[in-house]
N, C-alpha and C positions, 0 to 999 in steps of 0.2 A: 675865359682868357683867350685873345687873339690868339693862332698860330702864328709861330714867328716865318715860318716860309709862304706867308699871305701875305706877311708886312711885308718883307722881300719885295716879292714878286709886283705886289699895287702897291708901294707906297704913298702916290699920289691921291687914292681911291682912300686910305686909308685917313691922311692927312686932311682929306675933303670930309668925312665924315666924323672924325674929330673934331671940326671944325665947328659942325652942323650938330652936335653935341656940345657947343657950349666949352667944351674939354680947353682949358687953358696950354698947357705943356706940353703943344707938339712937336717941340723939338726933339723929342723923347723918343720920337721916330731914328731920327738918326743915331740918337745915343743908341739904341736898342740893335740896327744895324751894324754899327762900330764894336759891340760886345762881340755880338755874333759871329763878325770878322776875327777880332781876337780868339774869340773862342775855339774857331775852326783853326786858324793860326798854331797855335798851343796845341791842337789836338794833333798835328800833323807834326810839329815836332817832335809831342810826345810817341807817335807811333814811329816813328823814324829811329829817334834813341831806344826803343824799346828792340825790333827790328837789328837795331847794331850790337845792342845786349845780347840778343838771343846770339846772333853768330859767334861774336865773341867767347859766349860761356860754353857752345859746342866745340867750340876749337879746343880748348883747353883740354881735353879728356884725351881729343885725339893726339896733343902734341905730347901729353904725359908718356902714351905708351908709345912712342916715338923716340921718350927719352929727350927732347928737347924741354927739362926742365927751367929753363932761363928764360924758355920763349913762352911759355905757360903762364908762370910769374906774373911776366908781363901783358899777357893776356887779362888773369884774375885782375891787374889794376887797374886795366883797361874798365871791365865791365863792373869795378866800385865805383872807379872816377862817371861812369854812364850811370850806376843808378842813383849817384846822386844828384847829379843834373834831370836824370826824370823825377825822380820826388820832388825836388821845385819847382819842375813843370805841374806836376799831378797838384800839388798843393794852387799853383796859381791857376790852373786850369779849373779847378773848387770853387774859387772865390770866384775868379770872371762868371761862371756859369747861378753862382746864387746870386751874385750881382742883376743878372741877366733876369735868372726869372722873379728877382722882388722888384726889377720897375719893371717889366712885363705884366705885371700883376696891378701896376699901376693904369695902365689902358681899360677905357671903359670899353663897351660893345658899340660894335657900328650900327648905327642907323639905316633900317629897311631906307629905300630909295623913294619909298612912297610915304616918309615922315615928312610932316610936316616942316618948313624952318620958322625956328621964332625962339624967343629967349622963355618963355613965362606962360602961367596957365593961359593967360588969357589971348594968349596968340594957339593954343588948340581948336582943334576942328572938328567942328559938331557933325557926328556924321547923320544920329536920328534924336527926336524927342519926340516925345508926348505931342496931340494935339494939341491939348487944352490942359491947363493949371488947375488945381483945387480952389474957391472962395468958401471961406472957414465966415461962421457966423459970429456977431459983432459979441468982442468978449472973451474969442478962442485965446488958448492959451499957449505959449512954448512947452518943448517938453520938459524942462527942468521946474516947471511950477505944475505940471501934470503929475510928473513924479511924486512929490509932495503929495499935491492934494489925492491920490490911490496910493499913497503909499507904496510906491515900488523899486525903490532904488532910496539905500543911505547913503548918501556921500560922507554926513558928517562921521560917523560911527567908521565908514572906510577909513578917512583921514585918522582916525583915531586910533583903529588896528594898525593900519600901515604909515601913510600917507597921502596926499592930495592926487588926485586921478585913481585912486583904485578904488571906485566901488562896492557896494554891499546889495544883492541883490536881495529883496526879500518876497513873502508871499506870492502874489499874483505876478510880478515882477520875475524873480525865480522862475515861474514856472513856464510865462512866456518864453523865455532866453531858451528854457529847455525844449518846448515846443518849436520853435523857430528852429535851433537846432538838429534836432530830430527830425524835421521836415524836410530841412535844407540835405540831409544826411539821403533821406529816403528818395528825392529827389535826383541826387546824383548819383547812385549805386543802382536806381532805375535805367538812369541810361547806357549803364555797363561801366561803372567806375569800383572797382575793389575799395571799400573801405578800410583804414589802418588805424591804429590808437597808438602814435609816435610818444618817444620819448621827449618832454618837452625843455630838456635841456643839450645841447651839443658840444662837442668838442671844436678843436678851433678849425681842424680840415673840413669837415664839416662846413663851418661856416667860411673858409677862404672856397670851399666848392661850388657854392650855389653865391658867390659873389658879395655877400655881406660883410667880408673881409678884404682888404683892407679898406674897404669904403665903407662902413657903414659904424666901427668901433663906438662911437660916440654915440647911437642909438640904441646899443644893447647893454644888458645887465648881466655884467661879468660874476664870476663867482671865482675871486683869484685864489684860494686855498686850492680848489680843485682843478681850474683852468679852465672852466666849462660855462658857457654863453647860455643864457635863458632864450628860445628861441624867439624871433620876431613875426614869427609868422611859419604855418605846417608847411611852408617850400620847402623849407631847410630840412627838417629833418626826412620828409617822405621822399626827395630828389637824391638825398644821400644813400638810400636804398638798396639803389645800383652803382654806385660809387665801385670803380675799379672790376667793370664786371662786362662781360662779352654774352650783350644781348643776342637769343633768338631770332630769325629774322620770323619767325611765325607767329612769335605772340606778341609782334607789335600789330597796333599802336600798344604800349602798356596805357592805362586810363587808372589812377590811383585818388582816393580823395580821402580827406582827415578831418576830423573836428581836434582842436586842441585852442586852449587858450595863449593868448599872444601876451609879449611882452614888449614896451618901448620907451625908452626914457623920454623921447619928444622933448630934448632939453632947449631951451627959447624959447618956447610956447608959450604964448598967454593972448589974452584979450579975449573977445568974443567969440573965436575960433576955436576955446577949449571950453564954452561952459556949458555943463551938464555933459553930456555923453559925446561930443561934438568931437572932443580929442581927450583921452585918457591913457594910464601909461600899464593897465590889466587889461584885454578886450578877446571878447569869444569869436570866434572867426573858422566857417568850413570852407578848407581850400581843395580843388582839384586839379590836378598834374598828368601833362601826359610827358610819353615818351616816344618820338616818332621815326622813321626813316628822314634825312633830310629833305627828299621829295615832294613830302605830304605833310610838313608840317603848317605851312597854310593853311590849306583845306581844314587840317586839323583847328589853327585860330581861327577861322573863320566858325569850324562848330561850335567851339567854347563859347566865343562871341555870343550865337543864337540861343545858347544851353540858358547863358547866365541872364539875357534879355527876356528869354521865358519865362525864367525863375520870378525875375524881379516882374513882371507881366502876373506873374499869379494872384501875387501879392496884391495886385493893384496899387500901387504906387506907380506916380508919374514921374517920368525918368527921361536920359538921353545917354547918348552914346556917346565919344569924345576919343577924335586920335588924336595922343597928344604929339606934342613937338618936339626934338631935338632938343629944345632945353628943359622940354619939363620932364624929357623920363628920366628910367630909373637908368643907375649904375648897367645893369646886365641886359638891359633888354633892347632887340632890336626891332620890333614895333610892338607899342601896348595902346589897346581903348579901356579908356574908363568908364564908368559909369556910376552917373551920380542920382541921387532920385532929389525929390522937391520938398524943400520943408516948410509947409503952408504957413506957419506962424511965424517961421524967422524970416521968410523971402529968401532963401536964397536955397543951391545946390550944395548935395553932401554928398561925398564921392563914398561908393559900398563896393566896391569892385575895383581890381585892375587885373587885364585878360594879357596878357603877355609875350611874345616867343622870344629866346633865346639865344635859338639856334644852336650853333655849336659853343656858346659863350662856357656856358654850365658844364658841357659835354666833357669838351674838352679837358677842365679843371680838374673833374670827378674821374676820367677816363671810362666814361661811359658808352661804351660801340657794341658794332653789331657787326657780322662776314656779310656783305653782298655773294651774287649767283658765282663771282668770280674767284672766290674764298678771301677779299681784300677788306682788311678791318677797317671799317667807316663809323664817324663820333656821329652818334645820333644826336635830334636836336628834341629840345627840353622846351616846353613850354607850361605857362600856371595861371591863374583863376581864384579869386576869393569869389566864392559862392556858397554863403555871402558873409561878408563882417557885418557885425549883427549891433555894436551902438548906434551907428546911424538911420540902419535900418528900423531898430527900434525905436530913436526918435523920430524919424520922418514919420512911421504908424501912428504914434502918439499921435501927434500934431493932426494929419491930414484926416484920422479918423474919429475925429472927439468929435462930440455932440453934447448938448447942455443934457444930457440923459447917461451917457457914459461915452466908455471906448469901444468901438468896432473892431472885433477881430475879421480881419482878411475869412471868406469861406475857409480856404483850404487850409487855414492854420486851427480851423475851429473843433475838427476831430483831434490833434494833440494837444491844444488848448483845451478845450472842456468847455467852453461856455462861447458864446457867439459876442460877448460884450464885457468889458470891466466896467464894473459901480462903484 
């Protein structure tokens, strides 16, 4: 959530970068201004009338033992007739100030200065790829007929417990996703990230914290008896953490990471874009999260960056990097790269990654800070990483490393794998 004495102060700055986000409703600048003026408004009332209450009610005690009964009286009426004019201050003063923060809560995050502009994927900016592309031998296959033919993934039997996008991992299939995960796990707690085993349902702060609220309701899977959101993804709940909590300045950066499975309705979806593991609405995904001084949270996206290009570099898989643009990010974030790898059979990029910063967007919502040298409470800035979501990953594998003999397991997945090849 913006602070509202930034919008104040830049509204012009603020307006520009709404702009530059695609963000429809910025007039919502001024409306949000105009609360705030009432707000203040009402609040100076109310301490004024409160102020006259107070004098008023001390008077009366003194005029009793003074014996000026009459003028006491009329003191007491004094200070009914005053609290009832502050209760209808206090009561409007409520409502301006919820007004205030549910369309505040309607601004997305401003865009780093070094985002790209453009409306749509295809106006992002490749910052690195791959030299060279895979050529798969005449006959190769997609991975959803790869599937099949090793038998590693039911859809139909999915569709049949649940419904359409949730798959049914089985045998060799199974054990890959487990290995992948494991790996990916081993991989980041190597580079000093705490591993967590969140809980994979949230409440709704929770999710208005880490920004999935009120932007994202139509993505997730509510569970309205209890009121509690299936999560979309380990931000959510590993961010919430520190939710309402006055960070150390000695044990930042925090570096936290999760395996848990994701949930997303991805309601519209269809065509060639969802089939086989491309887009599904179950999907296994390890994410890692840091927690920074505002200073160094660059530096800090910039290692993520490196962390997650490594990762997928192990892999061997052919990939790029991608800053995207003012219209294509997210709700919260105020600069992210993606990273897509290559999938030999279908032609085209899968995106397995988005590296993130926040800044104070998250911070703020969560009330998540830290004392600087000067004792003054400062909103640290949040930034996040899938490393890696594991459908795409696993279909790009399929694909780039089949051979008329089997599947190639990547080396380095081949000690949690067990075997160097599927048959």
């Amino acid at each position: 959530m913006l602070q509202l004495s930034f919008i104040r102060s830049n509204k012009e700055k603020v307006i520009a970068g709404l702009q530059k986000k695609h963000f429809q409703d910025v007039l919502l600048v001024d409306e949000l201004i105009d609360l705030d003026d009432q707000r203040k408004k009402l609040q100076s009332q109310s301490d004024d009338l409160l102020s006259k209450r107070n004098t008023a009610s001390k008077s009366i005690g003194a005029l009793l033992a003074q014996g000026k009964k009459d003028e006491a009286e009329e003191s007491k009426s004094v200070v009914a007739s005053l609290k009832e004019k502050i209760d209808a201050l206090v009561t409007e003063l409520a409502n301006v100030e919820e007004t205030l923060t549910q369309q505040l809560l309607k601004l997305p995050n401003l865009p780093n200065e070094i985002v790209p502009v453009g409306k749509a994927a295809e106006d992002n900016e490749v910052i690195t790829q791959s030299p060279s592309l895979p050529t798969l031998y005449e006959g190769a296959k997609a991975h959803w007929d790869l599937i099949t033919e090793y038998d590693l993934v039911d859809f139909q039997t999915g569709v049949k417990i649940t419904g359409s996008g949730f798959p049914l991992y089985k045998g060799k299939g199974a054990k890959l996703q487990r290995a992948l995960i494991q790996y990916f796990l081993d991989y980041n707690t190597n580079a000093g990230y705490t591993e967590y085993i969140p809980p994979y349902v949230v409440n709704s702060s929770s999710a208005y914290g880490t920004g999935q609220l009120p932007d994202k309701e139509g993505q997730m899977y509510f569970i309205q008896e209890d009121e509690l959101y299936l999560i979309p993804t380990a931000e959510v709940p590993v961010t919430n953490i520190y939710r309402d909590e006055i960070v150390s300045a000695t044990s930042l950066p925090i570096k936290m990471t999760a395996y848990t499975p994701c949930f997303r309705r991805e309601a519209g979806s269809f065509g060639k874009d969802v089939r086989g593991l491309n887009r599904v609405h179950q999907f296994d995904k390890v994410e890692i999260v840091q927690l920074t001084d505002a200073s160094k949270s660059y530096a800090a996206l910039d290692e993520m960056v490196a962390h997650v290009e490594k990762l997928i570099q192990s892999l061997e898989l052919p990939y790029r990097i991608l800053r995207l643009c003012g219209g294509d990010m997210s709700f919260a974030s105020a600069l992210t790269y993606d990273f897509e790898v290559f999938s030999a059979a279908q032609q085209r990029w899968l995106e397995v990654s988005s590296v993130s910063n926040f800044e104070t967007f998250q911070t703020n919502r969560l009330k998540i800070r830290t004392k600087d040298e000067q004792g003054k409470t400062q909103l640290l800035h949040s930034l996040n990483g899938s490393s890696l979501a594991l459908p795409r990953i696993l279909a790009s594998m399929l694909e780039n490393f089949q051979t008329p003999d089997g599947i190639i397991i990547p080396k380095v997945l081949q000690p949690y794998f067990g075997a160097s090849m599927i048959h």
